[in-house]
N, C-alpha and C positions, 0 to 999 in steps of 0.2 A: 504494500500500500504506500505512495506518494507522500501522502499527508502523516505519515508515521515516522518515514526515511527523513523526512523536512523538518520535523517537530526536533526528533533524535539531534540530528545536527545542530540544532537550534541550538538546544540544551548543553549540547558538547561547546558549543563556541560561548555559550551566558556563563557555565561553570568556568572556563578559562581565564574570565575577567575576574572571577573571585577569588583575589588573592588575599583578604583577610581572612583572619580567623577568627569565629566565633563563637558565643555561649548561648543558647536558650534556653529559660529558666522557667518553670511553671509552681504555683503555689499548689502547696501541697499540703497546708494546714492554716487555721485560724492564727492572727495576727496575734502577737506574744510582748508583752512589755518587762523588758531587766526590769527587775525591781531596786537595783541598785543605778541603774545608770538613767534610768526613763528612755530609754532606745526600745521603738516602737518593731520589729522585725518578724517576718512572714518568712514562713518553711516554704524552701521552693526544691524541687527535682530537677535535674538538666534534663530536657527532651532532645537536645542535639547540639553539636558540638561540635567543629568544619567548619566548609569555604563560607563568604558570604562576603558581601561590600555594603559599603554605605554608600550612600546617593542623596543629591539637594537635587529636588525635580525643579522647582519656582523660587525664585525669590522678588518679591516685589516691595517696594518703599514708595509710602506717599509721601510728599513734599507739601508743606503749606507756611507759605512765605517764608520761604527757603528753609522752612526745620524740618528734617524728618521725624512724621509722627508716628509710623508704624513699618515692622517690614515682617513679612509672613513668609516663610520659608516650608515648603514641605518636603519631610525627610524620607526616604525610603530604606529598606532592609532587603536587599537580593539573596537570598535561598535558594540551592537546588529543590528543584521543583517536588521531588518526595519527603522533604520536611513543612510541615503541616503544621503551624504555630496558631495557638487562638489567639483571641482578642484578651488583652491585660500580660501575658506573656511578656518575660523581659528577656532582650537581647545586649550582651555586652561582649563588647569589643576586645578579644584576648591579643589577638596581635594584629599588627598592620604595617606593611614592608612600605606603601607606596603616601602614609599618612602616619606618623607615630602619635600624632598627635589626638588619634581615635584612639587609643590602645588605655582602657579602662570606662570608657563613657558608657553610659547604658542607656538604650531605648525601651518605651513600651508601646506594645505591637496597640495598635487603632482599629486597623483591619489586615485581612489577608486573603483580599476576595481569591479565587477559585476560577480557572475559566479552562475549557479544550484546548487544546495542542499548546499548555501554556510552555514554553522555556526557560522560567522560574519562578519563584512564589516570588512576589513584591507585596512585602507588606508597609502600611503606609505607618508609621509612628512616630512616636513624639519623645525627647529627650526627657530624661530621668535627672532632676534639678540631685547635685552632691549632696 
């Protein structure tokens, strides 16, 4: 089949650009408070761990009498296409050869829609404030 040989390739050339490497993390228990330090901290399990990139799809800034008053940036998370992340899932950045300056940050997944002959999961998320 055409559309399966196309897809495949697709996939082989989307995983070639993911030269970071990544964590996904899923909560895996109710929100827990030290009682000694007041740090608020969620049980999580890693669901996958490998290639992935970071990506700015937009970024725009309005100007109003020459100040900027906003600039809205949307981030993306590239996944090979068999890692399957929900929404609230957190993704952080274990290493990064061509950006070191990702190597710790974390996002949390927004969405991760789903579609045929995809060539990777793009979830759309939001940074994780230190």
């Amino acid at each position: 089949m055409r559309a399966a040989r196309v897809t495949a390739r697709g996939r082989r050339a989307a995983e070639s650009l993911m030269s970071d490497v990544v964590r996904v993390s899923r909560a895996s228990g109710r929100p827990v408070t030290d009682p000694v330090t007041g740090v608020v901290s969620t049980p999580s399990d890693v669901v996958y761990e490998g290639i992935g990139r970071v990506q700015s799809r937009q970024t725009e800034a309005e100007t109003v009498d020459g100040v900027q008053v906003y600039v809205l940036s949307s981030l993306v998370v590239q996944l090979p296409v068999h890692v399957s992340p929900l929404v609230d899932d957190e993704v952080q950045v274990v290493e990064s050869v061509m950006d070191p300056h990702l190597v710790g940050r974390v996002f949390r997944v927004k969405a991760a829609p789903r579609k045929s002959h995809a060539t990777m999961t793009r979830c759309e998320v939001e940074e994780v404030a230190a």
